[in-house]
Z-matrix of the N, CA and C atoms (Angstrom, degrees):
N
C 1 1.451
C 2 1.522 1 108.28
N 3 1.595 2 116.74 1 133.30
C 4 1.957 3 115.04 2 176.50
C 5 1.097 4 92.95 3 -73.34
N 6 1.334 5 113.98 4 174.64
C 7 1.637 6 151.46 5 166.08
C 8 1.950 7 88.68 6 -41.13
N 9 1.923 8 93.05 7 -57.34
C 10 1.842 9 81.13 8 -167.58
C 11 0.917 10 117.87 9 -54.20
N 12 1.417 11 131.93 10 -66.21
C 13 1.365 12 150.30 11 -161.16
C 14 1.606 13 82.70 12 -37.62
N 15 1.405 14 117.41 13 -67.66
C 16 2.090 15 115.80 14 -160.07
C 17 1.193 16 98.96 15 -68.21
N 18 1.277 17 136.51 16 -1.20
C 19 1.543 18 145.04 17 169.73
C 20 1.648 19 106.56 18 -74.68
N 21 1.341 20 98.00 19 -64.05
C 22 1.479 21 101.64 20 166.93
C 23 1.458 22 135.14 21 -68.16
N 24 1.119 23 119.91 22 10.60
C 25 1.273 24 126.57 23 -152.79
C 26 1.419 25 93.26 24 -130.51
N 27 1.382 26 126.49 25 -40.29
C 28 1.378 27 136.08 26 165.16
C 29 1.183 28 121.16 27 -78.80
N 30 1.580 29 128.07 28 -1.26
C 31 1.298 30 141.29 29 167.40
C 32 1.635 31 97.00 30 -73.76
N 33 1.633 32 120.87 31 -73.11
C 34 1.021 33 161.92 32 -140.29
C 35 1.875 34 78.46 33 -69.58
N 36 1.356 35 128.70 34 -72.31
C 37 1.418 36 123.66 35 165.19
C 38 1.229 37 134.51 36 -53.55
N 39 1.119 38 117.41 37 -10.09
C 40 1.764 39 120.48 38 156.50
C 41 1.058 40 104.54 39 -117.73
N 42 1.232 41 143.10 40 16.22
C 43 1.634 42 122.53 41 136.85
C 44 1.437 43 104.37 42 103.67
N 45 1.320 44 115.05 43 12.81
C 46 1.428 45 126.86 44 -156.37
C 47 1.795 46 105.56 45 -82.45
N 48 0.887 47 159.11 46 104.35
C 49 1.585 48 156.34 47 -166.97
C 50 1.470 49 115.92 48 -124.45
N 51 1.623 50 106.47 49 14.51
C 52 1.614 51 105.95 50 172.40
C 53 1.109 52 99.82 51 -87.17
N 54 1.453 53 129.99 52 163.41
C 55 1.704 54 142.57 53 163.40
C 56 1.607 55 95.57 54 -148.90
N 57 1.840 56 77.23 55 101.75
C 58 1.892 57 91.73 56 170.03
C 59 1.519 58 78.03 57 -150.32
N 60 1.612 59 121.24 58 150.89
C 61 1.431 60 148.97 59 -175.88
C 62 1.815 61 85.62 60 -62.43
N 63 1.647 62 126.30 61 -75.74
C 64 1.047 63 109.67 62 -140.11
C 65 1.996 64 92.09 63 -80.21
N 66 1.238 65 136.10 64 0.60
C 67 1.412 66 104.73 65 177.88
C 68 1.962 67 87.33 66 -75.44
N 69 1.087 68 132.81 67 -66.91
C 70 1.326 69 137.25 68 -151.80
C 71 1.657 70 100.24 69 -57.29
N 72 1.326 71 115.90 70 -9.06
C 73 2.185 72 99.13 71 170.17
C 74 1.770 73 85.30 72 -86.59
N 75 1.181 74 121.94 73 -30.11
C 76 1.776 75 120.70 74 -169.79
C 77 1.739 76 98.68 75 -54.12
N 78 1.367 77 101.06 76 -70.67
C 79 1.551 78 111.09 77 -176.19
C 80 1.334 79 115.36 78 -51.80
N 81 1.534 80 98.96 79 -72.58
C 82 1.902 81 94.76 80 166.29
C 83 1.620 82 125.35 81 -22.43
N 84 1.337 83 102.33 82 -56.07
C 85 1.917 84 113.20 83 -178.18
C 86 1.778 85 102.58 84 -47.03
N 87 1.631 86 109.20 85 -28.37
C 88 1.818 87 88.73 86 -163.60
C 89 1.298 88 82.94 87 -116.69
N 90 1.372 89 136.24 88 -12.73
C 91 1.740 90 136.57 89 157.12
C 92 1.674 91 85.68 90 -22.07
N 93 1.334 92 111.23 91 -78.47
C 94 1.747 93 132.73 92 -121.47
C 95 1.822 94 86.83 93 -84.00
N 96 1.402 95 114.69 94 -40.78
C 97 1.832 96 101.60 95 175.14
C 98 1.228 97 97.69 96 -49.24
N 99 1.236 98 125.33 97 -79.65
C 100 1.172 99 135.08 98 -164.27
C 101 1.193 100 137.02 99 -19.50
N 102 1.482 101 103.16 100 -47.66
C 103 1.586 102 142.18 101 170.06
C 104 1.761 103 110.27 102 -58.73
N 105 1.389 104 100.95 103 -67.21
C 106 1.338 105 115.60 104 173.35
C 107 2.290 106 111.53 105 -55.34
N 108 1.192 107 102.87 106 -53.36
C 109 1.522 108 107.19 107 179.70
C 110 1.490 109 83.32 108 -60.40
N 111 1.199 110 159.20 109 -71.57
C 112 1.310 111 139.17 110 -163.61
C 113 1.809 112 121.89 111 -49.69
N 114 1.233 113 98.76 112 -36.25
C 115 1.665 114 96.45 113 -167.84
C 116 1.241 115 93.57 114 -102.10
N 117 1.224 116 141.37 115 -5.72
C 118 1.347 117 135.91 116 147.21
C 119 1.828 118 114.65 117 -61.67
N 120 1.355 119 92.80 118 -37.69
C 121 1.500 120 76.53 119 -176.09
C 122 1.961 121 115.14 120 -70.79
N 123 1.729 122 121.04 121 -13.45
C 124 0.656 123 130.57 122 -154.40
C 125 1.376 124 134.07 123 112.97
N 126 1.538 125 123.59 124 5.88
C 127 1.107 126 121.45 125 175.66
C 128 1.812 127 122.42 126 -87.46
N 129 1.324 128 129.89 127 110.31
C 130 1.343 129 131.78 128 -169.45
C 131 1.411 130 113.29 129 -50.97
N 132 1.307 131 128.81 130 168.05
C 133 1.558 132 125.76 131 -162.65
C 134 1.787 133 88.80 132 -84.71
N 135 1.261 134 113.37 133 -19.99
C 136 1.701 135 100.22 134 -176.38
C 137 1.533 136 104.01 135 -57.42
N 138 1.017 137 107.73 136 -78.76
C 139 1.501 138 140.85 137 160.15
C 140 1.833 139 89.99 138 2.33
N 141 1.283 140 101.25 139 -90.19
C 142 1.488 141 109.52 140 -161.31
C 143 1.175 142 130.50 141 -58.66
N 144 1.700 143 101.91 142 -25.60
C 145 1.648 144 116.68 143 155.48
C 146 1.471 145 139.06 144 -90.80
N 147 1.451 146 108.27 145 30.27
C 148 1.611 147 130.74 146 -178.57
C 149 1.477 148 80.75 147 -93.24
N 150 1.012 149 81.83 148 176.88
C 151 1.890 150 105.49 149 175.11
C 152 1.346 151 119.49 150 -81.40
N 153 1.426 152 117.67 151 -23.23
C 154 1.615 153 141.92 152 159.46
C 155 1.691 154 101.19 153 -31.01
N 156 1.546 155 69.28 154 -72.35
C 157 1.792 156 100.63 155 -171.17
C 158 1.555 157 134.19 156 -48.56
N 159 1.686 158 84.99 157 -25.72
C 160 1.669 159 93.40 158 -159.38
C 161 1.952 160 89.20 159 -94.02
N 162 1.040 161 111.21 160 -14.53
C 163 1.598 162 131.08 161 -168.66
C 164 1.169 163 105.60 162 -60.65
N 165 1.652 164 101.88 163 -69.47
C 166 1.746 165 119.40 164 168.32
C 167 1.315 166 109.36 165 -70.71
N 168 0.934 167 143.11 166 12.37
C 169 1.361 168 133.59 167 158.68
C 170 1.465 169 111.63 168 -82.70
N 171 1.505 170 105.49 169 -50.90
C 172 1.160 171 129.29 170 178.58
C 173 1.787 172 112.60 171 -47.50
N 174 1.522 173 109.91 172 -67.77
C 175 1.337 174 119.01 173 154.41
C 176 1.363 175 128.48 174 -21.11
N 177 0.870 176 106.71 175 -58.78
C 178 2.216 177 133.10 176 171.91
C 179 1.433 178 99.45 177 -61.15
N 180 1.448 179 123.56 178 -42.25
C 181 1.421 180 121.45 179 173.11
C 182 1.330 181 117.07 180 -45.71
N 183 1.622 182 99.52 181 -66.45
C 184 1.390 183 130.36 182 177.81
C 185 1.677 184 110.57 183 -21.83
N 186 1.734 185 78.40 184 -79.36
C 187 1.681 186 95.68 185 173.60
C 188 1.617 187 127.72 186 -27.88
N 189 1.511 188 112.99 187 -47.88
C 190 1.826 189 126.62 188 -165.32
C 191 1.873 190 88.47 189 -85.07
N 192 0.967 191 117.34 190 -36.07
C 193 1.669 192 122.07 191 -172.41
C 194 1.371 193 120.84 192 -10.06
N 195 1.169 194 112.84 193 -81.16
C 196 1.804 195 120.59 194 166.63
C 197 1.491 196 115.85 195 -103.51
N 198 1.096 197 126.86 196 34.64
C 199 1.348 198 129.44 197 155.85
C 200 1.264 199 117.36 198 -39.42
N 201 1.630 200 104.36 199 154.89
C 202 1.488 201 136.81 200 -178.25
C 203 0.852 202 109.95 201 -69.77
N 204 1.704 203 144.08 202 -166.18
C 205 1.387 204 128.86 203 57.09
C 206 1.511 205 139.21 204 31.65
N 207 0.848 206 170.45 205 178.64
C 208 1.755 207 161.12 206 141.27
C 209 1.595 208 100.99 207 -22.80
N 210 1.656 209 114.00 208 48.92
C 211 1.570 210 122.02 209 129.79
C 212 1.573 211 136.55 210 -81.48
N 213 1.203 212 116.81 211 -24.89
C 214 0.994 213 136.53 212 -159.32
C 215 1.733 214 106.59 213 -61.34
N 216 1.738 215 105.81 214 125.51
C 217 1.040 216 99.77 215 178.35
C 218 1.267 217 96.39 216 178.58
N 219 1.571 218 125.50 217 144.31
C 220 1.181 219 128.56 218 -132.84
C 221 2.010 220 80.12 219 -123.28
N 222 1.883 221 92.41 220 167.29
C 223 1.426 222 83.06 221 -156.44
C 224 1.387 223 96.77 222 -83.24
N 225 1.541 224 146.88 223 -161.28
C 226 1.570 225 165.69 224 -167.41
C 227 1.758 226 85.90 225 -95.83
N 228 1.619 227 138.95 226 -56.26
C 229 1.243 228 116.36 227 -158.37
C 230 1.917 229 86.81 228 -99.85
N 231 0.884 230 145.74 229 35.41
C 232 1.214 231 158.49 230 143.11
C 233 1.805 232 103.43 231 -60.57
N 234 1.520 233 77.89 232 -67.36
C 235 1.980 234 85.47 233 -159.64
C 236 1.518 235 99.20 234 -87.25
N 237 1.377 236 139.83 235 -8.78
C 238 1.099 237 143.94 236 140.27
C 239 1.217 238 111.05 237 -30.72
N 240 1.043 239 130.53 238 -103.94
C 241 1.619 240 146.66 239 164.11
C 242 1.496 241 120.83 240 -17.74
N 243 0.954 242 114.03 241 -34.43
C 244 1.597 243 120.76 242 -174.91
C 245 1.457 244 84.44 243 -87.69
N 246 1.597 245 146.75 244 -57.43
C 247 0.989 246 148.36 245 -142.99
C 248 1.701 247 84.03 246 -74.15
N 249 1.389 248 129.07 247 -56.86
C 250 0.951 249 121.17 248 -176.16
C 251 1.871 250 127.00 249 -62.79
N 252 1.211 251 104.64 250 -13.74
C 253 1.730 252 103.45 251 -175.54
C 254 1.741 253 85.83 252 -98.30
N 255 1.057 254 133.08 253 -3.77
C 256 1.854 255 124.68 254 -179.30
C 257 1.432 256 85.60 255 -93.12
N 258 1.416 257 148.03 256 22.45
C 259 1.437 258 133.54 257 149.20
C 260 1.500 259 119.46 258 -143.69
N 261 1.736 260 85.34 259 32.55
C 262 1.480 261 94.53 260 155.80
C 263 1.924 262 103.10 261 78.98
């Protein structure tokens, strides 16, 4: 799956229905942490591109959305879930 397709796919899960270039580099930018904090933690691209996967990604999106300053912090079934797709 590209960046777009999980671009679109994470639109499509937050409910998002604008199409303007600069909201989607906004979304994309915390798409791609998100993405990365997952396969860093160990989760395989299978894994993260199931529908499971694309869910908690989505979630993790959620989470960074209107962040602070040193708010940032992802929810308990966030890191649940991710903990669970890093063992397959």
């Amino acid at each position: 799956m590209t960046d777009d397709q999980l671009l679109a796919a994470c639109k499509i899960g937050l409910g998002f229905e604008i199409d303007d270039d600069d909201f989607d580099k906004r979304v994309k930018q915390k798409m791609l942490q998100v993405k990365m904090f997952m396969k860093k933690a160990g989760v395989s691209d299978e894994n993260l591109f199931s529908d499971l996967g694309i869910g908690v990604l989505v979630m993790g999106l959620s989470d960074l959305w209107d962040v602070k300053a040193g708010e940032t912090k992802f929810s308990p079934a966030f890191v649940t879930l991710t903990t669970q797709l890093t063992m397959g």
